[in-house]
C-alpha positions in Angstrom: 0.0 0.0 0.0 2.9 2.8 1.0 4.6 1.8 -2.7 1.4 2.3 -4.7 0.9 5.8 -2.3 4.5 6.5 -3.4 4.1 5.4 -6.9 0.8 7.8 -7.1 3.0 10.6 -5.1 5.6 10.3 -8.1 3.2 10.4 -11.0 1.4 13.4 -9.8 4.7 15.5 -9.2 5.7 14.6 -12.7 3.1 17.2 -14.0 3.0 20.9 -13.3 0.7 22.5 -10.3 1.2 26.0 -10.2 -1.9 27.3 -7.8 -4.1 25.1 -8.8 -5.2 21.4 -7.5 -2.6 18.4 -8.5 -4.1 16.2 -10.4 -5.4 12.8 -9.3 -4.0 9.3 -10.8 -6.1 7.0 -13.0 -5.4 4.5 -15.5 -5.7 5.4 -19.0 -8.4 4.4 -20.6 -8.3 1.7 -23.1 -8.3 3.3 -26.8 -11.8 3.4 -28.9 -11.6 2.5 -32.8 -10.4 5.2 -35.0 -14.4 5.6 -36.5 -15.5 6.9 -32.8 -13.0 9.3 -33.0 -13.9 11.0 -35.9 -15.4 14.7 -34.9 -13.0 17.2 -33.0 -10.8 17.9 -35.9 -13.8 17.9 -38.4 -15.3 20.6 -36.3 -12.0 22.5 -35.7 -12.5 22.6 -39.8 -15.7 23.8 -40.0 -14.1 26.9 -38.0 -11.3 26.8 -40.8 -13.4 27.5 -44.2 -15.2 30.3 -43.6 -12.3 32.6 -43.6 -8.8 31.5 -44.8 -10.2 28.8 -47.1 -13.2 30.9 -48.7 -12.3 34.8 -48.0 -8.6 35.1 -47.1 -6.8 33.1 -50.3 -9.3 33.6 -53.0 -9.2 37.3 -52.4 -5.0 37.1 -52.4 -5.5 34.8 -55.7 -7.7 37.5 -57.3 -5.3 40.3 -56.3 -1.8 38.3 -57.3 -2.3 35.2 -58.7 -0.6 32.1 -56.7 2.5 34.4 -55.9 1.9 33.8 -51.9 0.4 30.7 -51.9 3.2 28.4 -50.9 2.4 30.7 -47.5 -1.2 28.7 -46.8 0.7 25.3 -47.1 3.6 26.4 -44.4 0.3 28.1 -42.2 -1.8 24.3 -42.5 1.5 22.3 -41.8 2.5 24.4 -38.8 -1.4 24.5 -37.6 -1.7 20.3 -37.9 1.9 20.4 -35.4 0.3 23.0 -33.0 -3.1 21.5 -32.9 -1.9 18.1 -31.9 0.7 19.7 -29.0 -2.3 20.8 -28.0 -4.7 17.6 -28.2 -1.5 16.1 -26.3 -2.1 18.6 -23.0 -6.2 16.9 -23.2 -5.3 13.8 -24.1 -2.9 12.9 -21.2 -4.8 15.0 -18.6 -8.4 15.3 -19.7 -7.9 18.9 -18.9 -7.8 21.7 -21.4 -4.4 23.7 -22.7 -6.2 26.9 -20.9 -5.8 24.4 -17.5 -2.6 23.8 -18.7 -1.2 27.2 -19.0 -2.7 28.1 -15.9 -1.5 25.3 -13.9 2.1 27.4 -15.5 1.2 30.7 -14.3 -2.5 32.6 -13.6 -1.0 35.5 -15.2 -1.8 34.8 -18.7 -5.8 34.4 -18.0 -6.7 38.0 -18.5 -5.0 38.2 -22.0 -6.4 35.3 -23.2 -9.5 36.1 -22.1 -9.6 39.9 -23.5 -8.1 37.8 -27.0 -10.4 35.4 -27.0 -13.7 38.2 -26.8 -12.8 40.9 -28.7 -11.6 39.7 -32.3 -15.2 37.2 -32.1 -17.5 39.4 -30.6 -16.5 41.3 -34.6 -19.3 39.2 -36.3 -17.7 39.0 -39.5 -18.7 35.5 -40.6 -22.7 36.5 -39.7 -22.3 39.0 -41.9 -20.3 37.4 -44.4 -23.5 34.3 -44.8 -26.5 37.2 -44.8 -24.3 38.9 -47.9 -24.4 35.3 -49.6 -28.2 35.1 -49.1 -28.9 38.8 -49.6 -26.9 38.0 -53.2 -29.1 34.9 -53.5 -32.1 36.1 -53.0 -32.0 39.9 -54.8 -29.3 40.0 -56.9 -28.6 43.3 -56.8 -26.4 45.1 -59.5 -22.5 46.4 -58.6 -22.6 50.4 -57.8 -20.6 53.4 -59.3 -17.7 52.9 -57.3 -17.7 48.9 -57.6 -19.3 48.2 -54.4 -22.1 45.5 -54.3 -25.1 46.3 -52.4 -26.4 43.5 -50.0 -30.2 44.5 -49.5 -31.6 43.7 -45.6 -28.2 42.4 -44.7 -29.1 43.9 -41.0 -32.2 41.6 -40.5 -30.4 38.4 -41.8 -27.0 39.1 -39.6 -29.3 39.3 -36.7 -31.3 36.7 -37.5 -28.2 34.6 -38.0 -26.5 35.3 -35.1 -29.7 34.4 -33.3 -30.6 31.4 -35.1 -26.7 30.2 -34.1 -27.7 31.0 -30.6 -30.6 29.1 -30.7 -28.7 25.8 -32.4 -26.2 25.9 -29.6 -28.8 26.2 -26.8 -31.4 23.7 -27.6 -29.5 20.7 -27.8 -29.0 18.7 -24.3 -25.5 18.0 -24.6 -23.3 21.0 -26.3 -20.7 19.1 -27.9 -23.0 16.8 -29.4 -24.6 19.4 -31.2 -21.9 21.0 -32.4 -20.9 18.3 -33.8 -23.8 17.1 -35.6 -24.3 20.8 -37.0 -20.9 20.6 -38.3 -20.3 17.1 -39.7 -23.7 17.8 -41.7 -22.2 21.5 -42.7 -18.3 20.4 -43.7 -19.7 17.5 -45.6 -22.4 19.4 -47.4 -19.7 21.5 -47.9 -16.9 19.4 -49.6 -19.4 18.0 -51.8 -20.2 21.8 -53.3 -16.4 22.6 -53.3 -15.6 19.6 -55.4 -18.7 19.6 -57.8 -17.6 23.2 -58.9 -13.7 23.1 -58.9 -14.5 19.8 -61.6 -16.8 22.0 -63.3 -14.5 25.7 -62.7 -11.1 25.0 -62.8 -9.1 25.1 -65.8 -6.2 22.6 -66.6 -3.5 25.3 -66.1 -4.5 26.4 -62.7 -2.7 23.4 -61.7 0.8 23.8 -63.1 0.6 28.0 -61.8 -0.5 26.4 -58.3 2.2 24.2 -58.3 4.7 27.0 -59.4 3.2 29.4 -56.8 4.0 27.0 -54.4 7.4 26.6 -55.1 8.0 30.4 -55.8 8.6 31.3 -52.1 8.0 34.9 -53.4 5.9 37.3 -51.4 3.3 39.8 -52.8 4.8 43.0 -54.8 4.5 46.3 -53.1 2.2 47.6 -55.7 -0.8 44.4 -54.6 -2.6 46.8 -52.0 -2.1 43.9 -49.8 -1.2 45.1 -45.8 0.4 43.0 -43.4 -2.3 42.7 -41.7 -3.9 40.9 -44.5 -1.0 38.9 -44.8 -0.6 37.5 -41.1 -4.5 36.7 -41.2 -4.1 34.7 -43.8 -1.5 32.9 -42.9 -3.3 32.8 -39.2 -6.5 31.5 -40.7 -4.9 29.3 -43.4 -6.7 26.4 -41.0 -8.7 27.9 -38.0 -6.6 30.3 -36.3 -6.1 32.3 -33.1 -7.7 30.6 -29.8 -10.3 29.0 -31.8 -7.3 26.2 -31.8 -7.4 25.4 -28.4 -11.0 25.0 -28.9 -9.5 21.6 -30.1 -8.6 20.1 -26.0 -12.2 20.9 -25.2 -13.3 19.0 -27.9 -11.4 15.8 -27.6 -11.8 15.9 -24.0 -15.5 16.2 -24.5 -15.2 13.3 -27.2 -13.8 11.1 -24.3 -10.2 11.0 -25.9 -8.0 9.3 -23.6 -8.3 11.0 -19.4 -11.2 13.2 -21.3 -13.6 9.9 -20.7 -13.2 11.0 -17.1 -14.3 14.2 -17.1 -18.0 15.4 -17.8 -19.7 17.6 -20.3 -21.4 20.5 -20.7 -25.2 20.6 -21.3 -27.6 22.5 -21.7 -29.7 24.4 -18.7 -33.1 24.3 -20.9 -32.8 20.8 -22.4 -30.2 18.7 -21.2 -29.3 16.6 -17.8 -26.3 17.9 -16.1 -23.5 16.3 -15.4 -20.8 16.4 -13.1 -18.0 18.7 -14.9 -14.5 18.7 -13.4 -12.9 21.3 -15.1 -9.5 19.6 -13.3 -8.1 16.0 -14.8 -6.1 13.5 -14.3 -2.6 11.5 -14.8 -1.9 8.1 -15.8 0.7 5.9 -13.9 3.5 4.8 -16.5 3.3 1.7 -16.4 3.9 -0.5 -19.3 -0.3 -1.2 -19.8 -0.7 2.6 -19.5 2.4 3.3 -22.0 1.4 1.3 -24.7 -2.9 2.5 -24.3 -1.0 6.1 -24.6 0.4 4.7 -28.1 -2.6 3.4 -29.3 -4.4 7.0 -28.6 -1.8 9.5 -30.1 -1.8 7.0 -33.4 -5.4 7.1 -33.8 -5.4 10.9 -32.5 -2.9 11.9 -35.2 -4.7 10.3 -38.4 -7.7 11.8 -37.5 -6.3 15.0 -37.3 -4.9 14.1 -40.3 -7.7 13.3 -42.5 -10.4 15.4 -41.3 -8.6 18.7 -40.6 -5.3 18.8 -42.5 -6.7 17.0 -45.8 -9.8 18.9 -45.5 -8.2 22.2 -44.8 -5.9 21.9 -48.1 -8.8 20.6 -50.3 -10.9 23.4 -49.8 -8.2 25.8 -49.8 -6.6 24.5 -53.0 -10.1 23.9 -54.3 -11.3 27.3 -53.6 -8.3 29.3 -54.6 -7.7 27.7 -58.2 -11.6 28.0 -58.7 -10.9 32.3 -57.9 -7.7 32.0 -60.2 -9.9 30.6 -63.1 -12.7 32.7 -63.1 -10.7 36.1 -62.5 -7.5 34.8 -65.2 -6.7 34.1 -69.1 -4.6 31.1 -69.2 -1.9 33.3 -69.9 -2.0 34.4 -66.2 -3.7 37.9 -66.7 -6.4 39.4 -65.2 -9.7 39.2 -66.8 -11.0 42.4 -68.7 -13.5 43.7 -66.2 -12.1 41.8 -63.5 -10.6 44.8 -61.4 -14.2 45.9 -60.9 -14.7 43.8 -58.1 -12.0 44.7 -55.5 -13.9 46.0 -53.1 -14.5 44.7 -50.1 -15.8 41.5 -50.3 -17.4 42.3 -54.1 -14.8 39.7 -55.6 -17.4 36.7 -54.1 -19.8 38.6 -56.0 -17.6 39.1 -59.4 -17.0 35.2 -58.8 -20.3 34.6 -58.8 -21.5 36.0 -61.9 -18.4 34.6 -63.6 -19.6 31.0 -62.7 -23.2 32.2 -63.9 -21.6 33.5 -67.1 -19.7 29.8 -67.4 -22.5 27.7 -66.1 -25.6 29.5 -65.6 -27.4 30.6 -62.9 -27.8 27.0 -61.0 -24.6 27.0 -60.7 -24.2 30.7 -60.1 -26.7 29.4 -57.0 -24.8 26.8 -55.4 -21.9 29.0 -55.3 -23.7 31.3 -52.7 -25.3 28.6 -51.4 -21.8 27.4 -50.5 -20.9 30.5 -49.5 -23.1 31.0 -46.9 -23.0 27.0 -45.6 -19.5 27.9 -45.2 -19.2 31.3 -43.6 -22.6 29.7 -41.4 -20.5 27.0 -40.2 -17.5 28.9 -38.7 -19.5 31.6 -37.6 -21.5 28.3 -35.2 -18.0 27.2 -34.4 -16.7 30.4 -33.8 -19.5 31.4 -31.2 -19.1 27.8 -29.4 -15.8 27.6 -29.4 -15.2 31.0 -27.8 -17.9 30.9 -25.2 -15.7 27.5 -24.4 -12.6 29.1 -24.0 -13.9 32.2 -21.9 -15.3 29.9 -19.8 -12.3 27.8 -19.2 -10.3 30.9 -18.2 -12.6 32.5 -16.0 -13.8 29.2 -14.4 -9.9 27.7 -13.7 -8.4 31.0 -12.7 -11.4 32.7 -10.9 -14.3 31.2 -9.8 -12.8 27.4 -9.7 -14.4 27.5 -5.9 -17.9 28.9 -7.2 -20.4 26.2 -7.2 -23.2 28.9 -8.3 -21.4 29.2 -11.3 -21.1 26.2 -13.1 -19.5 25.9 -16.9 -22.6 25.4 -18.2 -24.1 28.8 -16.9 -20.5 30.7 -18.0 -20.5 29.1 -21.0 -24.5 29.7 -22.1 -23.4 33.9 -20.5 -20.6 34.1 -22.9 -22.1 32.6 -25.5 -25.5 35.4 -25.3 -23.2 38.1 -24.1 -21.3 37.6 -27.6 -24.4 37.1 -29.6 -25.5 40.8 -28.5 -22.7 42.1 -28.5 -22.6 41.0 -31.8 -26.1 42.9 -32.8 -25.0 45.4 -31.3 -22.1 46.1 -33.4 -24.3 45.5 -37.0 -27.0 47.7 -35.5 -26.1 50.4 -33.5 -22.6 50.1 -34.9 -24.2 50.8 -38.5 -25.8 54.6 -37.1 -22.6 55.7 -35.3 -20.4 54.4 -38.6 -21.7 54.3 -41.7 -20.8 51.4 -44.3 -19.6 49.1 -41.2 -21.1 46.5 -42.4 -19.5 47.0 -46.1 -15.7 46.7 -44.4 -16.8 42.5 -44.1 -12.6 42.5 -45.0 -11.5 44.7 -42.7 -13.3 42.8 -40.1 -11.8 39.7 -41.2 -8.1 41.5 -41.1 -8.9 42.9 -37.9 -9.7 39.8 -35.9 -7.2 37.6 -37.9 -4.4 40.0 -37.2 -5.4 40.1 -33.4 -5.4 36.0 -33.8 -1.5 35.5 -35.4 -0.1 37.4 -32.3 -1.9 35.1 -29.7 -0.8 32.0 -31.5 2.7 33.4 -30.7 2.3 33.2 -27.4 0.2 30.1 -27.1 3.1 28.3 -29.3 5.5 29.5 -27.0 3.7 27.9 -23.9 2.7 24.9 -26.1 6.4 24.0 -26.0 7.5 24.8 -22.5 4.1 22.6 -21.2 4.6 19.6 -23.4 8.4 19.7 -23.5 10.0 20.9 -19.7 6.4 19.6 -17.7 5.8 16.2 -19.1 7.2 12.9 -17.9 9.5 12.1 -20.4 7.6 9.0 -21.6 5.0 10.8 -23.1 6.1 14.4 -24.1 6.7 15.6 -27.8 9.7 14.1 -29.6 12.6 16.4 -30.6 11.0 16.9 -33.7 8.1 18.2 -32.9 9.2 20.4 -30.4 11.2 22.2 -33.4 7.9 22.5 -35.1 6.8 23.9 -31.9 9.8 26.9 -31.9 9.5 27.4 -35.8 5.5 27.8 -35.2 6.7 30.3 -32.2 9.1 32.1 -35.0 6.4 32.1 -37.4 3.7 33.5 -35.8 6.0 36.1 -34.0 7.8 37.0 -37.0 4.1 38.0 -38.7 2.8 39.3 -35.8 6.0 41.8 -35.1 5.9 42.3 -38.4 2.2 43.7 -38.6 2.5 45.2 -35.6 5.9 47.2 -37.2 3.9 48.2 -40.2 0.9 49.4 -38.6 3.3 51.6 -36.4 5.0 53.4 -39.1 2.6 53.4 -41.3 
């Protein structure tokens, strides 16, 4: 009995404590087959399309061809290392990596909490999906100065900020739902994306893509492209700022490995609850426990794989070469006419009508249709995954003690308090500054710019958790942990960089 107390006594000072409670020893659980598996990095692509994928790179690709796309590959390659570091943290604790940096230091819980409101409280992707329906619905003609109208797009973003509101509440248990919505959405999705790149894309879109890649040029001065566009693209070339470590809630929720201890969250109007622990566990290492770890970081890795690194690329490939061969000659020049539609977010529109010229107005249909699935489905994921994250931070660092507040009731007061926050920035916003809601871009800059600086300094604490605080049995290898300091270099690099520009500018 005093060696097993030991034993435990050992395991738990292994891990990192900080103020918080040490975690308590389990066993692993044994792994699940791959199938059950599938959904946290399907969902963390849902938050990926509707901003990188379908706003981000087209719009680059209509400004400058596929001279900065070999960017978008490095931003999905980097994202795939950083998501798992952080599916490691959940996996081996059942805690999130929020828990995980505070169990480092409580000082880093107000930033991430004011950087994890403010870019998604901007709602960019609600208005983004009522532009796509307004265009579907009226099809309003281009302006004098090349702007595109987007009749009643008021009503529809509040009506679609509500109706996401609405999804997220009703349903008993919140993953769950999520994950329905968004397996239904992304699917939907890819089937769209790949019906019109076969019918859009021109054979030599595929030998520029493949020399765009390989360029490793940036965009000339003369583009009109800021650095602020640049980091958010490269930021949301997969989903991008905390939205990411939205993924340890989600695989803990799934019941990836110490997650199957700890509860969900459900719903106050429709669901049970259950008992939520928002502290976890750690495994002994034995040589049972060692090789169950195995088992789950395979499977965990080829899911991520397939369902958010494939998926990401597809779509953003897809998308991109669909923009380059609707705006371009196959001679790699602009399209006469084509310049009309830069601005704002008028080049959706001026792709639209060039797939209604090429194919007619079905297909001019499913295009928005698209559209708006896509911008819908981040805009859901965006609203649940933040609520998520708040509600880690304050819970953890603040009111851990606070029975009255459970996550369920922070995460449901987040999650309204952003919705109206929301309507309040496309309705009284609109009367204190005119045209808000035609800067949909600048939106998209502004909260992807705020986005590329925070996954700095997440990647930075990514690699002193998962490197310095884990027994050595299970932390990341010596490759990944470079990954982990070029993903640190990257993101600082861009974000400095922005930060530089908009300074002097």
């Amino acid at each position: 009995m005093a060696a097993e107390v030991e034993a435990s006594s050992q395991t738990v000072a292994a891990y990192p404590q900080g103020a918080l409670p040490p975690l308590r020893v389990r066993d692993l659980p044994d792994p699940v087959p791959l199938r059950r598996m599938i959904g946290p990095s399907i969902m963390l692509a849902g938050l990926a399309l509707g901003s990188g994928e379908f706003i981000f790179w087209p719009y680059i690709t209509y400004k400058i061809g596929f001279t900065f796309i070999w960017a978008c590959l490095i931003g999905v390659v980097t994202q795939y290392f950083l998501n798992m570091e952080i599916t490691r943290w959940a996996l081996a604790t059942g805690e999130s990596a929020i828990t995980g940096f505070a169990r480092l230091s409580k000082h880093w819980a107000g930033l991430f909490l004011f950087l994890n409101i403010v870019p998604w409280m901007i709602p960019a992707w609600a208005l983004g999906t009522s532009e796509m329906i307004s265009w579907l619905v009226w099809s309003p003609e281009p302006s004098a100065d090349g702007a595109i109208h987007a009749p009643h797009i008021t009503f529809i973003t509040v009506a679609t900020l509500l109706l996401c509101g609405i999804a997220l509440t009703a349903g008993p248990v919140i993953y769950e739902t999520v994950e329905r919505i968004q397996l239904f959405l992304v699917s939907f999705i890819l089937i769209l994306v790949v019906i019109l790149g076969f019918r859009l894309i021109r054979p030599d879109a595929f030998p520029a893509l493949l020399n765009g890649i390989v360029s490793l040029k940036m965009p000339p001065p003369t583009a009109g492209l800021d650095a602020a566009m640049l980091l958010g693209a490269i930021a949301f070339a997969g989903a991008g700022g905390t939205m990411n470590l939205g993924q340890s809630n989600y695989v803990k929720e799934k019941g990836y490995g110490m997650g199957q201890y700890i509860g969900r969250m459900t719903s106050p109007i429709t669901g049970k609850e259950e008992a939520v622990s928002e502290l976890g566990y750690c495994f002994p290492l034995t040589d049972a426990n060692l090789s169950r770890w195995r088992s789950w970081w395979r499977a965990a890795n080829v899911e991520h794989f397939l369902s958010f690194f494939c998926t990401c690329l597809l779509c953003l490939f897809v998308l991109a070469m669909i923009s380059y061969s609707v705006f371009y000659t196959p001679e790699g020049v602009l399209k006469p006419g084509a310049a009309a539609f830069g601005k704002d977010t008028a080049f959706l529109f001026g792709e639209a009508q060039a797939v209604e010229q090429d194919l007619g107005s079905t297909f001019r249909a499913l295009f928005l249709i698209m559209g708006a699935a896509i911008l819908f489905t981040t805009e859901i994921g965006v609203l649940d995954a933040a609520s998520r994250i708040s509600t880690d931070v304050v819970k953890v660092n603040w009111l851990r003690e606070n029975k009255a507040w459970s996550e369920s009731r922070l995460y449901y007061m987040f999650l309204w308090g952003t919705i109206l926050a929301a309507i309040g920035v496309v309705t009284i916003g609109e009367r204190i500054w005119p045209g808000l809601s035609g800067n949909k871009v600048g939106f998209f800059k502004l909260t992807a710019s705020m986005n590329g600086a925070v996954m700095f300094i997440y990647s930075a604490l990514l690699l002193y958790l998962n490197y310095f605080k884990l027994p050595a049995a299970i932390r990341m290898s010596g490759f990944r942990a470079l990954m982990l300091v070029w993903s640190t270099l990257f993101f600082g690099f861009f974000a400095f960089w922005t930060g530089w520009r908009l300074l002097t500018a």
